[in-house]
C-alpha positions as CSV (number, residue, x, y, z in Angstrom):
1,X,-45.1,1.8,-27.4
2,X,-43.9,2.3,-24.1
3,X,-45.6,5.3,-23.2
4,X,-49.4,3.5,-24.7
5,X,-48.3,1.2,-21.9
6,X,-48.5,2.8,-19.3
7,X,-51.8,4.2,-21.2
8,X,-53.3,0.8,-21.7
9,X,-52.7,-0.1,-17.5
10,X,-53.7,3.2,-15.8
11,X,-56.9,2.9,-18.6
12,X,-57.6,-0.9,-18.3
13,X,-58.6,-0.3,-14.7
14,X,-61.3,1.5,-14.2
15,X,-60.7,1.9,-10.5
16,X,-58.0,4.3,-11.8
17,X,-60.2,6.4,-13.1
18,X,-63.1,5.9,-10.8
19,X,-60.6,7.2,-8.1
20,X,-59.0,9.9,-10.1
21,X,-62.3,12.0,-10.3
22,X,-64.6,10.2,-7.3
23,X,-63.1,13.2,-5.1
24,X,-63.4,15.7,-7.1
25,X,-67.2,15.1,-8.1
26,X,-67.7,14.7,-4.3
27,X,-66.3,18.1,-3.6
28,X,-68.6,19.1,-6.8
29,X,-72.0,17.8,-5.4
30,X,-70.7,19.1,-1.4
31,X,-70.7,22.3,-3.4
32,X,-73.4,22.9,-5.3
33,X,-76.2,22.0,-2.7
34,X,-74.4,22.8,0.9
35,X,-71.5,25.2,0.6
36,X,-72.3,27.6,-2.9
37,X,-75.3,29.5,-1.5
38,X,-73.7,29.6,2.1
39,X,-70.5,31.4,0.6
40,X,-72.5,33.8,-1.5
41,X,-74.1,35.4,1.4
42,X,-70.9,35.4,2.8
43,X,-69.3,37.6,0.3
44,X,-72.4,39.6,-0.4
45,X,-71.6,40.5,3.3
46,X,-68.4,41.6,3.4
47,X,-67.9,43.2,-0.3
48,X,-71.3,45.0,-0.2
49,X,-72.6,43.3,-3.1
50,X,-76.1,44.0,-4.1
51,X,-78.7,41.2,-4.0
52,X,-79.7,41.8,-7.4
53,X,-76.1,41.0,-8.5
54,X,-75.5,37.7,-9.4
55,X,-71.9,35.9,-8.6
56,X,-73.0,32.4,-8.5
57,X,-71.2,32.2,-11.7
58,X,-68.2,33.9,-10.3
59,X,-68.1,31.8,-7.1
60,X,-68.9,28.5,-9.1
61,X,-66.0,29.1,-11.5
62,X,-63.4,29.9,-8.7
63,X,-63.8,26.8,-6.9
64,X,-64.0,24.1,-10.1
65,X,-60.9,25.8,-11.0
66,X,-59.7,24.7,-7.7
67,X,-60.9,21.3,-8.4
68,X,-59.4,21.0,-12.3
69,X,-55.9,21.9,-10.7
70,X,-56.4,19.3,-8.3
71,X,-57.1,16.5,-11.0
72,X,-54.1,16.9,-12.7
73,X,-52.1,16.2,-9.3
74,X,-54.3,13.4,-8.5
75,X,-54.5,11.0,-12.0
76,X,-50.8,11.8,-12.2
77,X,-49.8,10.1,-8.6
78,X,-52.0,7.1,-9.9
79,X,-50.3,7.0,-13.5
80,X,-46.5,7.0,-11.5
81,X,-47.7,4.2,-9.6
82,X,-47.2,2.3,-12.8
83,X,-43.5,3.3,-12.8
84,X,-43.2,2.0,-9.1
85,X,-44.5,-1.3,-10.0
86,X,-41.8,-1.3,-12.6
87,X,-39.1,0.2,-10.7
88,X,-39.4,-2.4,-8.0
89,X,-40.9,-6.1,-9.7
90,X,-40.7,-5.3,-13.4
91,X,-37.3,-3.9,-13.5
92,X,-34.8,-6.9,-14.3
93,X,-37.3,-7.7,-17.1
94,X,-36.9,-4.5,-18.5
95,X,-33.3,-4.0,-18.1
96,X,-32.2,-7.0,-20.2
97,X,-34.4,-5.6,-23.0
98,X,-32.2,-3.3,-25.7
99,X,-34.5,-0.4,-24.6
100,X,-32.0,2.0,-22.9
101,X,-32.7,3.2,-19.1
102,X,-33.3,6.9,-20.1
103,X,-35.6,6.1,-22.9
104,X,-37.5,4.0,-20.3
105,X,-37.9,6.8,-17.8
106,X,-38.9,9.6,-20.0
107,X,-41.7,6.7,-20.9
108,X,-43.4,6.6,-17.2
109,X,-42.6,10.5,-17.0
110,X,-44.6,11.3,-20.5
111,X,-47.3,8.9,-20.3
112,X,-48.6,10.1,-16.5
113,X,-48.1,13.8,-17.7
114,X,-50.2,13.0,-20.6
115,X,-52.9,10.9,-18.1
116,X,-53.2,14.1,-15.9
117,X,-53.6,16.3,-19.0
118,X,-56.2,14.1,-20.3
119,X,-58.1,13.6,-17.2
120,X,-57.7,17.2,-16.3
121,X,-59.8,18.0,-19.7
122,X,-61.8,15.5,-19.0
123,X,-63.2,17.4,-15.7
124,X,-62.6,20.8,-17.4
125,X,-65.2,19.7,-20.2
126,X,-67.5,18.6,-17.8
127,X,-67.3,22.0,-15.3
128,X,-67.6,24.2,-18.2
129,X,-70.5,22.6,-20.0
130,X,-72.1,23.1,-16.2
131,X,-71.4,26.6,-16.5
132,X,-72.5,26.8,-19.5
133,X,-75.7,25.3,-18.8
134,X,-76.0,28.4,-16.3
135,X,-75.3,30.8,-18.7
136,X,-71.3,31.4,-18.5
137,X,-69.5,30.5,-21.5
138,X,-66.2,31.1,-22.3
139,X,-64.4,32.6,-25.1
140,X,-62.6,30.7,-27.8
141,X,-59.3,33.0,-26.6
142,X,-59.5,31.1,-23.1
143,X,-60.4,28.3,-24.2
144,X,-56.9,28.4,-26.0
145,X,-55.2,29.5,-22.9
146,X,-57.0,26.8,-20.6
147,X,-56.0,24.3,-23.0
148,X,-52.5,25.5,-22.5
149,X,-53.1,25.7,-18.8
150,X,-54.1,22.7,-18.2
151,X,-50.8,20.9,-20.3
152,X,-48.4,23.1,-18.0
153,X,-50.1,22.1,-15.3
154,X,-50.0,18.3,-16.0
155,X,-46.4,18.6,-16.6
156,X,-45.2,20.7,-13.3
157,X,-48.0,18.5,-11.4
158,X,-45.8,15.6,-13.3
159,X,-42.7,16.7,-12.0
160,X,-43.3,16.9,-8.4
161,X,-45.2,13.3,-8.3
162,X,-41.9,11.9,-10.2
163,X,-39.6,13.6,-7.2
164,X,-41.7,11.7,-4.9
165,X,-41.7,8.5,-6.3
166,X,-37.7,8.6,-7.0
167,X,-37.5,9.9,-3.3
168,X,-39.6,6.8,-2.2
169,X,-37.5,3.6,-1.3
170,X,-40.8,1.4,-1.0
171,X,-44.0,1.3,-2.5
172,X,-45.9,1.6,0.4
173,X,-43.7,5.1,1.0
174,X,-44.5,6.3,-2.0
175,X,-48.5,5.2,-1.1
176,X,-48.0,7.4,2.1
177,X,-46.8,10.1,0.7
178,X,-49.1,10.1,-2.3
179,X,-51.8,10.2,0.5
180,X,-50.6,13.1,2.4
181,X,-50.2,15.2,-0.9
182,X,-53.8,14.2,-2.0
183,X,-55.0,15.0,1.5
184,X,-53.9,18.6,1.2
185,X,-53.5,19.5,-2.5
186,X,-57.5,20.8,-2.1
187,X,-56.9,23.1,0.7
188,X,-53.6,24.7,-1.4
189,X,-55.4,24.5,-4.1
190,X,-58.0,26.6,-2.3
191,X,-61.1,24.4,-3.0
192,X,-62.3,23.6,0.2
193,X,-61.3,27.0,1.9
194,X,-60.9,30.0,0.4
195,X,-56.9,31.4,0.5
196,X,-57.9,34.7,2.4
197,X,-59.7,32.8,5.1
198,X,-56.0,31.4,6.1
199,X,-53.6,32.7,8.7
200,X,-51.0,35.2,6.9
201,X,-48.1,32.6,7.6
202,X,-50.4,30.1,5.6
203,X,-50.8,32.3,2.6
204,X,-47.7,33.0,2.4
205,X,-46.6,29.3,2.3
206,X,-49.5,28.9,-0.3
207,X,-48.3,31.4,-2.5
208,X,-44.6,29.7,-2.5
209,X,-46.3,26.6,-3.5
210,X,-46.3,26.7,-6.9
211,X,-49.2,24.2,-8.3
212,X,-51.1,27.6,-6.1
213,X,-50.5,29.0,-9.3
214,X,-51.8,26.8,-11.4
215,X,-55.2,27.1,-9.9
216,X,-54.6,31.0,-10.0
217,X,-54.6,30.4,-13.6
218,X,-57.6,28.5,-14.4
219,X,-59.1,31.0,-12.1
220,X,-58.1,34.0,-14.2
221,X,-59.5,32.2,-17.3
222,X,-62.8,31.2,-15.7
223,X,-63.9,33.9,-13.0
224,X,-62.1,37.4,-13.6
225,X,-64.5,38.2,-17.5
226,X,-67.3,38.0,-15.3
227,X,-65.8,39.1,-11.9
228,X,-64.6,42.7,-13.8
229,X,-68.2,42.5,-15.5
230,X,-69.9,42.2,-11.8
231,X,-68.4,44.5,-10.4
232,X,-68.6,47.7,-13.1
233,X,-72.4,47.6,-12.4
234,X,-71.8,47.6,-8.8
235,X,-70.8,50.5,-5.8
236,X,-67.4,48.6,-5.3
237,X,-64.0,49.9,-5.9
238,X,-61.1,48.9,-7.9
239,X,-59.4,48.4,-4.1
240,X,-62.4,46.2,-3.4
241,X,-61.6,44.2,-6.5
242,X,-58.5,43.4,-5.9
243,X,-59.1,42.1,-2.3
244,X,-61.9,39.8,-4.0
245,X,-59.3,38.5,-6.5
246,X,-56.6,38.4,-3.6
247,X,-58.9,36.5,-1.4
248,X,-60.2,33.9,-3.5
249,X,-56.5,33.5,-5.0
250,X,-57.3,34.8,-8.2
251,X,-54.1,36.6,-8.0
252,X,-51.4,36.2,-5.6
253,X,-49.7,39.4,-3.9
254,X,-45.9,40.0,-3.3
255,X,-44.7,43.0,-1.5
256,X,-46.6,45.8,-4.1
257,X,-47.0,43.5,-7.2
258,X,-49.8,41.0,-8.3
259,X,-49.2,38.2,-9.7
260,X,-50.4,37.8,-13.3
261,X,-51.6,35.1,-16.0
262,X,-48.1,34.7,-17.4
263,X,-46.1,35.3,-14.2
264,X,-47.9,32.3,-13.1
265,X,-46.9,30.1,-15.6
266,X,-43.6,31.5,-15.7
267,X,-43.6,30.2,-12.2
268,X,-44.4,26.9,-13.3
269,X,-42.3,26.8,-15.7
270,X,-38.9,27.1,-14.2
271,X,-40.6,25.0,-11.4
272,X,-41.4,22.1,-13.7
273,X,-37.7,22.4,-15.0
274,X,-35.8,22.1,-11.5
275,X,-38.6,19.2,-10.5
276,X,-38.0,17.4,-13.2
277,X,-33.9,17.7,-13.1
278,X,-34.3,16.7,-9.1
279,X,-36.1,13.4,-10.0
280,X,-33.7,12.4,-12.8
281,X,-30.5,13.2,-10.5
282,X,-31.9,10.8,-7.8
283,X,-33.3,8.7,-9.7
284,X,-30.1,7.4,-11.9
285,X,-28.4,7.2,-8.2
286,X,-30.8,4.6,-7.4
287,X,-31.1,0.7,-7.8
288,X,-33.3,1.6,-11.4
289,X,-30.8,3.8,-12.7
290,X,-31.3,5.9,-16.0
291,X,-28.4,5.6,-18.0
């Protein structure tokens, strides 16, 4: 019941979800008719590519990845807003109800992990039926693993909005801070810029962020069949391949080894964990404590 709460306010209005995707369909439309064909040249430039070659699909796939990673970062700051409203004019309702403190928590954590999974699918269905429409479909097998991708990435998104919130002491704080993070989570997630185009120091801090990864992911799953496909009919080598995948943060380099799919999650995985643990330790030390 609790958690269809917190459903039933994010859902009842619809500026929630109006806001939760108005950015993302802006970078969309920015994309397809200003910056697409301008990047394409770009890389046909410097990778040699032959005109005849297409990599719109490639290039179109790399950035809405970037965009779906986004979402779930986005919907999620607006689905803990609920548990600020609680946490500082609802809570001496709630805490003279026989519902016990933890119990409550784990309610505003599950229900705004499950918002940014849902709206995160939401967009996903809506970029991939546009690539489909354009001739790139993918395969039931990554299907499965975006599916999975997407609920890791709602939860480690999750877990980082909760450490904000229980860092917050006021709700304009947390309003603040929820700003700055949606200000920059599109260029670390790559969207607007691509990750090679960045000063080394600013890689390097992008790789350590680890919702990076999560875009690195949906990346994999959407852009590397067709990537590996492109570039077998061209002239470029396997080096060249890898500094495509390494610039558009496909795949993240460390010393001599590249990141992988599963490294990636593994990444978020343990980050999601020690998020998550963070939040709960601050928050039963403040005035809403979980008990």
């Amino acid at each position: 019941m609790l958690i269809k709460r917190t459903f039933m306010i994010y859902f009842r209005d619809k500026q929630n979800i109006i806001f939760s995707l108005s950015a993302v369909f802006v970078m969309i439309g920015m994309y397809i008719f200003f910056l697409g064909s301008a990047q394409e040249a770009f890389l046909r430039q410097v990778f040699g590519l032959d005109p005849s070659i297409d990599i719109g699909s490639v290039m179109t796939s790399v950035v809405f990845a970037g965009m779906i990673a986004s979402t779930s970062v986005t919907s999620g700051m607006i689905g803990l807003f609920i548990f600020f409203y609680d946490k500082t004019r609802a809570a001496k309702d709630f805490l003279t109800t026989p519902v016990s403190r933890r119990k409550l928590m784990l309610s505003y954590v599950a229900g705004s992990a499950l918002i940014g999974f849902l709206m995160t699918m939401v967009l996903a269905a809506v970029c991939l039926a546009y690539l489909a429409l354009n001739g790139h479909i993918l395969s039931a097998q990554n299907l499965i693993k975006l599916i999975f991708t997407a609920l890791l990435t709602a939860a480690c998104a999750n877990s980082l909005i909760f450490l904000i919130s229980a860092i917050a002491k006021t709700e304009e704080a947390y309003g603040s801070l929820c700003s700055v993070v949606a200000t920059i989570i599109g260029f670390m997630m790559g969207v607007y810029i691509p990750i090679g185009n960045f000063p080394e120091a600013v890689q390097m801090v992008l790789r350590m962020f680890p919702l990076s990864h999560a875009a690195s992911m949906f990346r994999q799953i959407m852009a590397d069949d067709a990537l590996y496909t492109i570039f077998a009919n061209s002239t470029a080598t396997s080096q060249e391949l890898l500094e495509f995948r390494l610039f558009f943060g496909i795949a993240f380099q460390y010393g001599n080894y590249i990141s992988t799919f599963w490294f990636s999650a593994m990444v978020m995985a343990v980050t999601t964990i020690v998020l998550y643990s963070l939040s709960l330790i601050i928050a039963s030390k403040s005035k809403y404590k979980v008990t």
